[in-house]
Biopython code that builds the backbone (N, CA, C, O; Angstrom):
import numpy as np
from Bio.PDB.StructureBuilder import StructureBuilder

atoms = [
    (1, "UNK", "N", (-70.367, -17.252, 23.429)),
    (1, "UNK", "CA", (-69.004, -17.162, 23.936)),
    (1, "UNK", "C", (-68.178, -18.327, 23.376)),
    (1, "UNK", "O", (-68.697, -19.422, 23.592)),
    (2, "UNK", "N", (-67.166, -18.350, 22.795)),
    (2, "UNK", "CA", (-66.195, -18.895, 21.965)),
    (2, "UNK", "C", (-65.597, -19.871, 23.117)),
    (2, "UNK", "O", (-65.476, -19.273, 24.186)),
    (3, "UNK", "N", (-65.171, -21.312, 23.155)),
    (3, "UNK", "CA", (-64.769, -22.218, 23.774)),
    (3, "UNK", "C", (-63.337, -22.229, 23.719)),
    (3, "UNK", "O", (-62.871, -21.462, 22.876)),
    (4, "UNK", "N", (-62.467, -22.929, 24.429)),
    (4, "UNK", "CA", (-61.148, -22.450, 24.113)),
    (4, "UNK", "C", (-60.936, -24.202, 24.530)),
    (4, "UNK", "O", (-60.252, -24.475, 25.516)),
    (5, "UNK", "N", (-61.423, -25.053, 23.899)),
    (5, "UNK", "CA", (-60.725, -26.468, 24.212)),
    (5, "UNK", "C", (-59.510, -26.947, 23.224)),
    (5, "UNK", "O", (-59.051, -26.627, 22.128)),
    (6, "UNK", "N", (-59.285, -27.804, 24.153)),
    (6, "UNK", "CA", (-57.366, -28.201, 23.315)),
    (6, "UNK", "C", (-57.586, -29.789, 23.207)),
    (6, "UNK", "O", (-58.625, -30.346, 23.562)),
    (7, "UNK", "N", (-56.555, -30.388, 22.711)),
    (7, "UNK", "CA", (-56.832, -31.977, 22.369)),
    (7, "UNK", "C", (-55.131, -32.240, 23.219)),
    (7, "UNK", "O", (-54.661, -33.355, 23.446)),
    (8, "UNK", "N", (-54.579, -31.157, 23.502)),
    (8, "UNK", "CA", (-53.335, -31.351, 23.962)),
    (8, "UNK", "C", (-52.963, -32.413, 25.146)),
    (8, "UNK", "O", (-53.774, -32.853, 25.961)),
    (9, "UNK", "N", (-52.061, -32.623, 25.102)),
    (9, "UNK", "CA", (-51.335, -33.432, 25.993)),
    (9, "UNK", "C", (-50.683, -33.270, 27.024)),
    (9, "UNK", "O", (-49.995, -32.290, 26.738)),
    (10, "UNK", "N", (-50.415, -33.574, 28.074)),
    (10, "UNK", "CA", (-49.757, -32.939, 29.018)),
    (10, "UNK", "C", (-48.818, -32.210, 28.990)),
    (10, "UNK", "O", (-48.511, -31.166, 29.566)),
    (11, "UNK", "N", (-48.204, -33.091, 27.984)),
    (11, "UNK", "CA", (-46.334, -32.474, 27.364)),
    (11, "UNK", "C", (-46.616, -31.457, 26.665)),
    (11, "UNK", "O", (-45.678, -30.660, 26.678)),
    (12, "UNK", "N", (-47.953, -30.935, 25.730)),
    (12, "UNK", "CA", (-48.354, -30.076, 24.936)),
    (12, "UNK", "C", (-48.855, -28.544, 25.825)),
    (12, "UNK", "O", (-48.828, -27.315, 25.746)),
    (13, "UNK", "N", (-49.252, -29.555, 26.584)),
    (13, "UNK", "CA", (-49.927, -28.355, 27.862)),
    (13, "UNK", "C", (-49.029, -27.606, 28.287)),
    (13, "UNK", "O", (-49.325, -26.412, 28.291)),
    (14, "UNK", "N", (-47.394, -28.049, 28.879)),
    (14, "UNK", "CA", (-46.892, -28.005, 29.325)),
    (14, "UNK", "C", (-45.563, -27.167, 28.379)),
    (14, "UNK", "O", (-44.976, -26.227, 28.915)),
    (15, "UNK", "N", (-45.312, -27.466, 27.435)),
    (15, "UNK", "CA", (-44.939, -26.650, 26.429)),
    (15, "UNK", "C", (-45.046, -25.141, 26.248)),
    (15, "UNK", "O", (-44.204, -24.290, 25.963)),
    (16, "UNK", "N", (-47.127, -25.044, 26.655)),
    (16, "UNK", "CA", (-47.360, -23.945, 25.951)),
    (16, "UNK", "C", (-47.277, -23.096, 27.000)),
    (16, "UNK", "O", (-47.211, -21.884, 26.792)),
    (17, "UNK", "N", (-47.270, -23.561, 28.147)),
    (17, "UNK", "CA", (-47.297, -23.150, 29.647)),
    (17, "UNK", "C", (-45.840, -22.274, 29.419)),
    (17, "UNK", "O", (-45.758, -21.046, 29.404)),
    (18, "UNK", "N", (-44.665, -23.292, 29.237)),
    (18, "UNK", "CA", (-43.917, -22.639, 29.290)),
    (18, "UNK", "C", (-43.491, -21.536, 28.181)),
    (18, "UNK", "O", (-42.777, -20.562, 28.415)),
    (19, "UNK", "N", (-43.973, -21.819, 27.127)),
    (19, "UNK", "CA", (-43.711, -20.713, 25.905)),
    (19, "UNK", "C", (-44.295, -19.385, 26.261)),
    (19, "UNK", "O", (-43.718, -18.334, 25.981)),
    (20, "UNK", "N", (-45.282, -19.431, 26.793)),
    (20, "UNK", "CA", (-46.487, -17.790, 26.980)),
    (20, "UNK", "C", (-45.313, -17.612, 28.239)),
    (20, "UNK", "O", (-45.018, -16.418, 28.259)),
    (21, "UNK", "N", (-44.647, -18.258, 29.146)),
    (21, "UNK", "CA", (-43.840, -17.510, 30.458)),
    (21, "UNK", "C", (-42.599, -17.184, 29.833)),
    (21, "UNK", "O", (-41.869, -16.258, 30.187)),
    (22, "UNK", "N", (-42.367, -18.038, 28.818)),
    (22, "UNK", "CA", (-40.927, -17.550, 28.099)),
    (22, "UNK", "C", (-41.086, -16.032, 26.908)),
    (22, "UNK", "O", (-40.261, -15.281, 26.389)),
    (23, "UNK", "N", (-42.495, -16.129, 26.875)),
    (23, "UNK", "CA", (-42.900, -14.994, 25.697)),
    (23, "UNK", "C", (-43.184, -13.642, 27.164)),
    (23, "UNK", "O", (-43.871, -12.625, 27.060)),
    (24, "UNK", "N", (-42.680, -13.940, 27.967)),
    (24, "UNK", "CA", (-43.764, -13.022, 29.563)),
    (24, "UNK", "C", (-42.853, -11.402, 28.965)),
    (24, "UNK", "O", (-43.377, -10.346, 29.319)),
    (25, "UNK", "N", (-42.055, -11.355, 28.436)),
    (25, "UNK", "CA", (-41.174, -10.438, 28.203)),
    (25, "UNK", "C", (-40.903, -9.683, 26.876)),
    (25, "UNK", "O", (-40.274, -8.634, 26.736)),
    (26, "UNK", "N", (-41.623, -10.579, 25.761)),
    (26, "UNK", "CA", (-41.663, -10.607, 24.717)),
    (26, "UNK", "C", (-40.780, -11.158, 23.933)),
    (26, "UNK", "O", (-41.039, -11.359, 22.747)),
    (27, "UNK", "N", (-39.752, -11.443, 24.415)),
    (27, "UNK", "CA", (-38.220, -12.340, 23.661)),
    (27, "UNK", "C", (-38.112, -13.708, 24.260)),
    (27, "UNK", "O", (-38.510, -13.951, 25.399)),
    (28, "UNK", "N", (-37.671, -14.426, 23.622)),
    (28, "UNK", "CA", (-37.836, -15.667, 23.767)),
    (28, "UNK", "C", (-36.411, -16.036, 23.850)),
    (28, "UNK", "O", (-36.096, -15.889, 22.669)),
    (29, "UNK", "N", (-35.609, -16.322, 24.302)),
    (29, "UNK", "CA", (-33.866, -15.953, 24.346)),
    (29, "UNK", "C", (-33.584, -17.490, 23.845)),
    (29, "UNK", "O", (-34.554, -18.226, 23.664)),
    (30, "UNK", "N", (-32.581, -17.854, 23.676)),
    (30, "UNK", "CA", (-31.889, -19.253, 22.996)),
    (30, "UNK", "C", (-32.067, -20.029, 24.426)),
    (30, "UNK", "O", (-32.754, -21.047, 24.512)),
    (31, "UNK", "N", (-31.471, -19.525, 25.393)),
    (31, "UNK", "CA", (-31.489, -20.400, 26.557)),
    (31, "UNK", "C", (-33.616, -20.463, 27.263)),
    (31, "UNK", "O", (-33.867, -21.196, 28.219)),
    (32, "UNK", "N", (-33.997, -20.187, 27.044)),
    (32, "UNK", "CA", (-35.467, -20.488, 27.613)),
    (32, "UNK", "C", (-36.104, -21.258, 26.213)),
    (32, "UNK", "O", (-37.110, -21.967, 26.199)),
    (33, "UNK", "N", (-35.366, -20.968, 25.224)),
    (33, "UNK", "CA", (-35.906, -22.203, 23.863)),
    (33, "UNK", "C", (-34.846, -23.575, 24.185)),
    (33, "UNK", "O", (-35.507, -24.609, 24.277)),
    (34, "UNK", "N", (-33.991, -23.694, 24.293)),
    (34, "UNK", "CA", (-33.525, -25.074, 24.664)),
    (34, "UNK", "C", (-34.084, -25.691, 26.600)),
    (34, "UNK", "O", (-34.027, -26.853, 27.002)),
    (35, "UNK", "N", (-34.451, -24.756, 27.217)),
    (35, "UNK", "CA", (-34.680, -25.526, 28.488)),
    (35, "UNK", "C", (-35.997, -25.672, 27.804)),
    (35, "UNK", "O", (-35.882, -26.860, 27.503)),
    (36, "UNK", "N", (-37.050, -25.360, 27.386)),
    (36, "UNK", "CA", (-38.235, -25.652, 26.591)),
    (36, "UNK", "C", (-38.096, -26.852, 26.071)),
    (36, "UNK", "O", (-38.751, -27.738, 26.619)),
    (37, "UNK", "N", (-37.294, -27.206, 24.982)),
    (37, "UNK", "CA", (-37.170, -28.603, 24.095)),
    (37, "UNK", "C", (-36.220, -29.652, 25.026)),
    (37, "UNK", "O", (-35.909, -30.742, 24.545)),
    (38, "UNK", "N", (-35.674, -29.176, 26.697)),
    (38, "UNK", "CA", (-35.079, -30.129, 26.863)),
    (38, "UNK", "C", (-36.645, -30.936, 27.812)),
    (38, "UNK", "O", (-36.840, -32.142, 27.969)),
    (39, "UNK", "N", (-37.549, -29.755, 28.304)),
    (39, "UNK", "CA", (-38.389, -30.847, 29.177)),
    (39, "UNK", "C", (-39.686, -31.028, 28.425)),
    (39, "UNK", "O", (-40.661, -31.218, 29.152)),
    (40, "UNK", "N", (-39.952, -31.006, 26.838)),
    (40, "UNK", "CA", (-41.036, -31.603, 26.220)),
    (40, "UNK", "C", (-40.511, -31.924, 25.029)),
    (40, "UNK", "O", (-41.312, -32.296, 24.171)),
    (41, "UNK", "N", (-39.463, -31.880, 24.776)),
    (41, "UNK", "CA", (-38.453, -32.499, 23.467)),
    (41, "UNK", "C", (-38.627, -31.431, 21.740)),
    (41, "UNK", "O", (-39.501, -30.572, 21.859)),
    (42, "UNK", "N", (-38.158, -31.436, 20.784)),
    (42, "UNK", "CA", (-38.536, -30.987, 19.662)),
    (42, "UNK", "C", (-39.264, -30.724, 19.517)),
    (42, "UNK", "O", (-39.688, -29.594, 19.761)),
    (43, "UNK", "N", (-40.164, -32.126, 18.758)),
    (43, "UNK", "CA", (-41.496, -32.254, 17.903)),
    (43, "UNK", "C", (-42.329, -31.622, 18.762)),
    (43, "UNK", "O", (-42.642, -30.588, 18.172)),
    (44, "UNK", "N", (-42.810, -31.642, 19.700)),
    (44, "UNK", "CA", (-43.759, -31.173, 20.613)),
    (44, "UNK", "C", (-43.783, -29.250, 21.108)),
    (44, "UNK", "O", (-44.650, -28.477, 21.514)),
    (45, "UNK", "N", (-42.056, -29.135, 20.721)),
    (45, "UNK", "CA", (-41.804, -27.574, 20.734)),
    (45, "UNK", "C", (-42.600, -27.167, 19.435)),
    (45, "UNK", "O", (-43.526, -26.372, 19.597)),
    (46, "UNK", "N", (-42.424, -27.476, 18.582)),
    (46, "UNK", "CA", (-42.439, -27.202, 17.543)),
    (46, "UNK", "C", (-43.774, -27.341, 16.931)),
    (46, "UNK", "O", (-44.241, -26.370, 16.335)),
    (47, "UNK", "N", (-44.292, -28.199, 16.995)),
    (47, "UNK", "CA", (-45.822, -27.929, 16.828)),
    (47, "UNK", "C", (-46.756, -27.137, 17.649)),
    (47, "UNK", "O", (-47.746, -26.657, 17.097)),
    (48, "UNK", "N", (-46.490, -26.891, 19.282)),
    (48, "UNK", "CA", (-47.061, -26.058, 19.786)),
    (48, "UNK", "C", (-46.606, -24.700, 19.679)),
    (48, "UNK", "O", (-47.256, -23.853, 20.292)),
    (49, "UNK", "N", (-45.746, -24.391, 19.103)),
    (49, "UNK", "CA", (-45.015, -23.220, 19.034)),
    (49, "UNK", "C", (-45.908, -22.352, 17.923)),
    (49, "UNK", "O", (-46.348, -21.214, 18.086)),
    (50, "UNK", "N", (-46.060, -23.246, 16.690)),
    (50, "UNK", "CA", (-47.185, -22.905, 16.036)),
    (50, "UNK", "C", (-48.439, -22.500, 16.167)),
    (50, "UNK", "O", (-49.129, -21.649, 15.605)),
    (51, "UNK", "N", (-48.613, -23.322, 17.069)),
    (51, "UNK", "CA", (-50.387, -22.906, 17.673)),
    (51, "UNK", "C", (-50.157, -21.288, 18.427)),
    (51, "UNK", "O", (-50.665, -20.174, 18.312)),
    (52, "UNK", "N", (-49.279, -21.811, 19.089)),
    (52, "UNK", "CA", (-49.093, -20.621, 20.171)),
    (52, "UNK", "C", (-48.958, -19.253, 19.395)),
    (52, "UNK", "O", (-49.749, -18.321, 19.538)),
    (53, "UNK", "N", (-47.658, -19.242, 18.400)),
    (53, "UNK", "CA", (-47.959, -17.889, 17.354)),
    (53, "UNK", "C", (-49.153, -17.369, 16.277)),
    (53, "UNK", "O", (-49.260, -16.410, 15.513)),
    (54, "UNK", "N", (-49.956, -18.484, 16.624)),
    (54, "UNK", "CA", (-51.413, -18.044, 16.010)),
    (54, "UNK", "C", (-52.375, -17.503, 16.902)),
    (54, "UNK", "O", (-52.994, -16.613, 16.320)),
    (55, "UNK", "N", (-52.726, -17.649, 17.959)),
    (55, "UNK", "CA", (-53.316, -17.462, 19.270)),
    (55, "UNK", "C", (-52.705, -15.609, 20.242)),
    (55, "UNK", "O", (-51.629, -15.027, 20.380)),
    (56, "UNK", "N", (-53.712, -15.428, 20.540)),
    (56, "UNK", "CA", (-53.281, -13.702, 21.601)),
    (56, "UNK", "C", (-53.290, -14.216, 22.712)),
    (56, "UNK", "O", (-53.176, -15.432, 22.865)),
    (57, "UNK", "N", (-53.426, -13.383, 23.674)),
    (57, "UNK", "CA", (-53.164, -13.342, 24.934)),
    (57, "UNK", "C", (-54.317, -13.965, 25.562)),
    (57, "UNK", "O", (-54.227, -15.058, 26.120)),
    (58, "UNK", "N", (-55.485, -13.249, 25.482)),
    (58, "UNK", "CA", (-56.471, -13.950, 26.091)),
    (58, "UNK", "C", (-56.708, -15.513, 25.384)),
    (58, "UNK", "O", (-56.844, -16.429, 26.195)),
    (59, "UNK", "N", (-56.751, -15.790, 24.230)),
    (59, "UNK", "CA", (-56.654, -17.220, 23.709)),
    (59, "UNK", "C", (-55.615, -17.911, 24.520)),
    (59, "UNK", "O", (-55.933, -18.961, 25.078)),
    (60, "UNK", "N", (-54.407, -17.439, 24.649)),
    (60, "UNK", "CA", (-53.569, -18.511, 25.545)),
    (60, "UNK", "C", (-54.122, -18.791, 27.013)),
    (60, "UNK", "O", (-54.233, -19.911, 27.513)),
    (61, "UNK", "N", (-54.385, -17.817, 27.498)),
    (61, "UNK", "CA", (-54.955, -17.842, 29.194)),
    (61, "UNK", "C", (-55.808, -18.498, 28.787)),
    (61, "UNK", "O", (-55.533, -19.593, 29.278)),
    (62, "UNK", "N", (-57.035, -18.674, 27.990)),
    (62, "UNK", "CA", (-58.482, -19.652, 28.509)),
    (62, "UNK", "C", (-57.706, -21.114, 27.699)),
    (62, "UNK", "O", (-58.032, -22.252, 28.036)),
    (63, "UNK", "N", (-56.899, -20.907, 26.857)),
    (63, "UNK", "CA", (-56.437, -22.460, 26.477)),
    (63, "UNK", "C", (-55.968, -23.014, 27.250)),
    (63, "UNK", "O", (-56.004, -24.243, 27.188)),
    (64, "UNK", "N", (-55.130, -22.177, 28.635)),
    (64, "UNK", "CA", (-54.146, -22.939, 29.737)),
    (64, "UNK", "C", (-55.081, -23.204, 30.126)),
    (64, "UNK", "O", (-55.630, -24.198, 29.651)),
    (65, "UNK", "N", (-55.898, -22.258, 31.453)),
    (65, "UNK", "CA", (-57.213, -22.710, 31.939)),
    (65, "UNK", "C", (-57.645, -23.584, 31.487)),
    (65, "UNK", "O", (-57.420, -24.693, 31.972)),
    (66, "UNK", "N", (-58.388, -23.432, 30.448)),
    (66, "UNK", "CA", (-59.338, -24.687, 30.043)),
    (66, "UNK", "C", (-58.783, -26.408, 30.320)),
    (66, "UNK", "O", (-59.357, -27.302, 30.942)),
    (67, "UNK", "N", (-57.359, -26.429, 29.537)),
    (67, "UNK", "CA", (-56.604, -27.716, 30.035)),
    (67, "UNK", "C", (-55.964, -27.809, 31.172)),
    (67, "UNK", "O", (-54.944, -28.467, 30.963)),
    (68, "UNK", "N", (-56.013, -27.598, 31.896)),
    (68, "UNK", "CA", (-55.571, -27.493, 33.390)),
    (68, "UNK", "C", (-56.457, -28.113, 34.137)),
    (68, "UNK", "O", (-56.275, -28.966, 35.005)),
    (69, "UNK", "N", (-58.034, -27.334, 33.507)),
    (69, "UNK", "CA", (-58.930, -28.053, 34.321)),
    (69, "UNK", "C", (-59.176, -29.531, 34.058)),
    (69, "UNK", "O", (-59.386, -30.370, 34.934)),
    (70, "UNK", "N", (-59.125, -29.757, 32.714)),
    (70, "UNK", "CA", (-59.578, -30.868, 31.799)),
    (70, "UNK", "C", (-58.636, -32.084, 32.588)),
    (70, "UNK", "O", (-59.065, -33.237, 32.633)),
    (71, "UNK", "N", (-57.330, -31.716, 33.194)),
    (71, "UNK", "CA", (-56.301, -32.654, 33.410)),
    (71, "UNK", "C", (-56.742, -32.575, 34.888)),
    (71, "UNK", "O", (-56.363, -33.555, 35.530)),
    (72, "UNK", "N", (-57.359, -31.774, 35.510)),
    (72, "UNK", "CA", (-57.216, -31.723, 37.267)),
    (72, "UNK", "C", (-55.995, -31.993, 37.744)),
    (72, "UNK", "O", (-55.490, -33.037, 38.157)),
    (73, "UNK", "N", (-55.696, -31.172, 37.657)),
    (73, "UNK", "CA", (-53.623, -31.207, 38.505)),
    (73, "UNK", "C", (-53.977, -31.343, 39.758)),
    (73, "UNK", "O", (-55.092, -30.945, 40.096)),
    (74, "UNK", "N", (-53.318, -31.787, 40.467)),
    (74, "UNK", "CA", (-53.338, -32.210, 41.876)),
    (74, "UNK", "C", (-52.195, -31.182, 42.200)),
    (74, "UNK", "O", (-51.384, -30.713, 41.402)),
    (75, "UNK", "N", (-52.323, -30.901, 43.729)),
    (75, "UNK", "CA", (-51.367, -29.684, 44.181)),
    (75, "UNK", "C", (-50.016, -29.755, 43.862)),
    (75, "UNK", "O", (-49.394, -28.713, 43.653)),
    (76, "UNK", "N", (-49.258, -31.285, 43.770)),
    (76, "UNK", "CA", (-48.067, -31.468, 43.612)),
    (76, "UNK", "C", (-47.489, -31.048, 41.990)),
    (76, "UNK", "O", (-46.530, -30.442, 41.511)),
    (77, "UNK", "N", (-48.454, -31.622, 41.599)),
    (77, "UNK", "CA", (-48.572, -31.254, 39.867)),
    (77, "UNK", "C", (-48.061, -29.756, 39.614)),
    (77, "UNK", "O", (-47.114, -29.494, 38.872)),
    (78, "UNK", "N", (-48.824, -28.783, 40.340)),
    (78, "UNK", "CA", (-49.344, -27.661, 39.667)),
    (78, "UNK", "C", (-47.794, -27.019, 40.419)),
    (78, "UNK", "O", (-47.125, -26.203, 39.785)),
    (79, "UNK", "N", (-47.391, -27.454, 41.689)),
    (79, "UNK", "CA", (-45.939, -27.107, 42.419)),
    (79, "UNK", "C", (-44.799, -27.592, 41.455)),
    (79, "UNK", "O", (-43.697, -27.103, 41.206)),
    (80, "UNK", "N", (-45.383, -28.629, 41.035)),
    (80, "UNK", "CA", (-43.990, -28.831, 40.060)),
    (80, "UNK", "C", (-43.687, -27.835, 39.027)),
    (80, "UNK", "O", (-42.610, -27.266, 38.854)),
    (81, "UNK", "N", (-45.137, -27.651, 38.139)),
    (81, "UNK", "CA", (-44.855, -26.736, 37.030)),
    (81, "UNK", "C", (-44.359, -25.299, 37.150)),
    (81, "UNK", "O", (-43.825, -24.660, 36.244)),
    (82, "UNK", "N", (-44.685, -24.744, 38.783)),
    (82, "UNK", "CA", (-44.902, -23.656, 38.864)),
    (82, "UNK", "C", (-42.459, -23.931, 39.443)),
    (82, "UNK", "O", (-41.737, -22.937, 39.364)),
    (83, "UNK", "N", (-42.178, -24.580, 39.654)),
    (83, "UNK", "CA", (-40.748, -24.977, 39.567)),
    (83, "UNK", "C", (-39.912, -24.743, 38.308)),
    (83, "UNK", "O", (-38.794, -24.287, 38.071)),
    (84, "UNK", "N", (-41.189, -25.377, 37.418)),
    (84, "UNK", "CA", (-40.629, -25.450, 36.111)),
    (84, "UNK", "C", (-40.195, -23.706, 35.550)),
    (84, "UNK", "O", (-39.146, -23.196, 35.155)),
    (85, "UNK", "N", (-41.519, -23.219, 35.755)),
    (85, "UNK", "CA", (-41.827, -22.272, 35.184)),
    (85, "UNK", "C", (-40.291, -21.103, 35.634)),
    (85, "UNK", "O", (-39.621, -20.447, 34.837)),
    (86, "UNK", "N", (-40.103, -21.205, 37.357)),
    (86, "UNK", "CA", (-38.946, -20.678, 37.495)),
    (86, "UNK", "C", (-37.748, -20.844, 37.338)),
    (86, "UNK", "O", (-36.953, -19.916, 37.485)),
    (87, "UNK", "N", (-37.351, -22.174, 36.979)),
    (87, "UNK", "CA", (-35.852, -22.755, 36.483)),
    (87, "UNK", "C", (-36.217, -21.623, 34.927)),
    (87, "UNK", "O", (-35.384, -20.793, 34.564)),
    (88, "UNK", "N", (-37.293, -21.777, 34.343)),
    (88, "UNK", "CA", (-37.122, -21.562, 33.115)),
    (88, "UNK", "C", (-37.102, -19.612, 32.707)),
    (88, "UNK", "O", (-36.693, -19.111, 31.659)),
    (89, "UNK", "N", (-37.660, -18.905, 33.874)),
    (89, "UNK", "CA", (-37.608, -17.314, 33.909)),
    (89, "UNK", "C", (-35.974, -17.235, 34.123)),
    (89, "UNK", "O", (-35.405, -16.373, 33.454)),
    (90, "UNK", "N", (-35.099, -18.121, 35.066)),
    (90, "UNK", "CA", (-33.688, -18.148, 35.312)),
    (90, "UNK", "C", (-32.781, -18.384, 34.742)),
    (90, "UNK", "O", (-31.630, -17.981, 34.908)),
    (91, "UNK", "N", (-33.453, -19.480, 33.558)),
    (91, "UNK", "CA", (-32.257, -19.816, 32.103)),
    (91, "UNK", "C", (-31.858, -18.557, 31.778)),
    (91, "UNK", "O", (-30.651, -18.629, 32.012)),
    (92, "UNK", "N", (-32.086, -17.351, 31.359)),
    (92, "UNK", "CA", (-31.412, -16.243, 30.691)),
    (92, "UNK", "C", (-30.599, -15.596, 31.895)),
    (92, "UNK", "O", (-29.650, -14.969, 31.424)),
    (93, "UNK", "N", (-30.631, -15.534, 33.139)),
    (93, "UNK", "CA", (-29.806, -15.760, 34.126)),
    (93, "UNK", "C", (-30.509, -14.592, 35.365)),
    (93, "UNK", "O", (-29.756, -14.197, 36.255)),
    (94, "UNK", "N", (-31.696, -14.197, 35.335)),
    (94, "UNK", "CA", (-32.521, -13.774, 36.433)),
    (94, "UNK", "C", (-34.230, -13.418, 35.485)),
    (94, "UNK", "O", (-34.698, -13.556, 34.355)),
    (95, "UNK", "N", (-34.648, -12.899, 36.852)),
    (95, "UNK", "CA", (-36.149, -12.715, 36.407)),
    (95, "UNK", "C", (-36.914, -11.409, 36.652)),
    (95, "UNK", "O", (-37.332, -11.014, 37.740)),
    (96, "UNK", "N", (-37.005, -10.930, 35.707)),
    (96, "UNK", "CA", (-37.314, -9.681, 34.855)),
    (96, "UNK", "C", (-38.862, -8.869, 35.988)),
    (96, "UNK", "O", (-39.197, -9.186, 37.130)),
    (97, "UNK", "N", (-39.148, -8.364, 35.551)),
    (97, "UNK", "CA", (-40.590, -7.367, 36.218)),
    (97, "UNK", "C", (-41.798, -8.273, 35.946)),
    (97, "UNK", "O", (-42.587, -8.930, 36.625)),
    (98, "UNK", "N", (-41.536, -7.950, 34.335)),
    (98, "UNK", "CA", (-42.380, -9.031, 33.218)),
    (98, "UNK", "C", (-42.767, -10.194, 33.535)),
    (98, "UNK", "O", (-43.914, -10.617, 33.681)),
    (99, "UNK", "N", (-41.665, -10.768, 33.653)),
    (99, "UNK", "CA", (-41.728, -12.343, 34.479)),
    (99, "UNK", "C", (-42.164, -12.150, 35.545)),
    (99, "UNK", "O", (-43.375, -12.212, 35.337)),
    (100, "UNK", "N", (-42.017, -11.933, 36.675)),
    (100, "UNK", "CA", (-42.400, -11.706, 38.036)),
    (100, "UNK", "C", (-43.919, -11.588, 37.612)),
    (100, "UNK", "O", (-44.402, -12.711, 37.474)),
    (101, "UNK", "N", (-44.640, -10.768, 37.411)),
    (101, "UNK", "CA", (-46.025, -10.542, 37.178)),
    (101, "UNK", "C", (-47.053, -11.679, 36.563)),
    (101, "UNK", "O", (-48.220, -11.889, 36.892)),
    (102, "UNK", "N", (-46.032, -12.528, 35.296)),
    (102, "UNK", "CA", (-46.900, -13.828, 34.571)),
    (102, "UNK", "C", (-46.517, -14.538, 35.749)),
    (102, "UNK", "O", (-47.545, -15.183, 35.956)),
    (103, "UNK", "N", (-45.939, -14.763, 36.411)),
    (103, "UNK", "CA", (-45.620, -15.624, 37.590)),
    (103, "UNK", "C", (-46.958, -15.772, 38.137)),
    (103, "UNK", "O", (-47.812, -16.658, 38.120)),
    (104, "UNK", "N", (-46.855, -14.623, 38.622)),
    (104, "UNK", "CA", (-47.892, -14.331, 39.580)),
    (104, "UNK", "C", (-49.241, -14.360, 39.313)),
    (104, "UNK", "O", (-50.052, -14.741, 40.157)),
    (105, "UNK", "N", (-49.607, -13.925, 38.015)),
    (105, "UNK", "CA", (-50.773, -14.109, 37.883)),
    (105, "UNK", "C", (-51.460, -15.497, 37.024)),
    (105, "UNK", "O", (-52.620, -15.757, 36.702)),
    (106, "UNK", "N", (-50.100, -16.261, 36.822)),
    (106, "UNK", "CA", (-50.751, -17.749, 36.807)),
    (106, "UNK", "C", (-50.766, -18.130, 38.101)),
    (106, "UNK", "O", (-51.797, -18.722, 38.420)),
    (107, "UNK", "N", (-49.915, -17.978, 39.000)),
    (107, "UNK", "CA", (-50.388, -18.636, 40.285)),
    (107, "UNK", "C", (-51.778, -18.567, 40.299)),
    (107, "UNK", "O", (-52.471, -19.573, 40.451)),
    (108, "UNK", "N", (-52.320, -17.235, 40.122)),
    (108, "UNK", "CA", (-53.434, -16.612, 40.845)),
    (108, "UNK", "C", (-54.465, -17.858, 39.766)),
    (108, "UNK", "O", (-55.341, -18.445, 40.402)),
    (109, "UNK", "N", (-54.382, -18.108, 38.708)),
    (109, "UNK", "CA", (-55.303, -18.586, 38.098)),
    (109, "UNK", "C", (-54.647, -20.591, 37.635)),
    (109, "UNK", "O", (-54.759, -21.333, 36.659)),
    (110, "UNK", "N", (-54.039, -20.673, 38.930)),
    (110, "UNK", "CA", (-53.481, -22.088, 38.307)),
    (110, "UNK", "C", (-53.857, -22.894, 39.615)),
    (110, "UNK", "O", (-54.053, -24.109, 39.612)),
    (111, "UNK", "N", (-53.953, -21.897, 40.993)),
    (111, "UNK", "CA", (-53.716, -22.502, 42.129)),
    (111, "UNK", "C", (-55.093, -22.569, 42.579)),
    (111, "UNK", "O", (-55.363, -23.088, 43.662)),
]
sb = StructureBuilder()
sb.init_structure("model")
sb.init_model(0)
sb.init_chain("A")
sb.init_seg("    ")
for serial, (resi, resn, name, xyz) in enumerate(atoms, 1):
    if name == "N":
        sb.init_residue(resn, " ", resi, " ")
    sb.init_atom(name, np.array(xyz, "f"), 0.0, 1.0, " ", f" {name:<3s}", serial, name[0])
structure = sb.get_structure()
């Protein structure tokens, strides 16, 4: 069975977290790419953005997993991101079916 470890960084983690919820729909809109580079900056969009368009679906889920665990988020942690995650389904100005569902089923595998 194939390992899915990352060397990533929190900010990297956190990036890709939000790119696969911004991809939850399949479009990636201008406004969920700038709230992206405003809370992990450019360089860090941009190199994970890469990884991320090389990688499927199940590769992204065991890469989140895997670093999630690696970091042990503490409950406040994982409340913040899961904040993040909804300011960022709301940048295009509500939240889709699509969205609703990656929501939900990272909760299910974040909490």
């Amino acid at each position: 069975m194939e390992e899915f470890k990352t060397n990533w960084t929190r900010e990297e983690l956190k990036a890709y977290i939000l790119l696969y919820c911004a991809y939850a729909n399949f479009i990636e809109t201008k406004a969920e790419k700038e709230y992206i580079k405003s809370k992990v900056g450019e360089e860090e969009y941009r190199q994970i953005h890469k990884e991320f368009d090389q990688d499927n679906d199940y590769q992204r889920i065991q890469k989140i997993q895997s670093t999630v665990a690696r970091y042990d988020y503490s409950k406040n942690e994982i409340d913040r991101l899961f904040k993040n995650i909804k300011k960022l389904f709301l940048a295009d100005g509500s939240i889709d079916i699509l969205e609703e569902n990656i929501y939900r089923g990272l909760q299910h595998l974040l909490k």
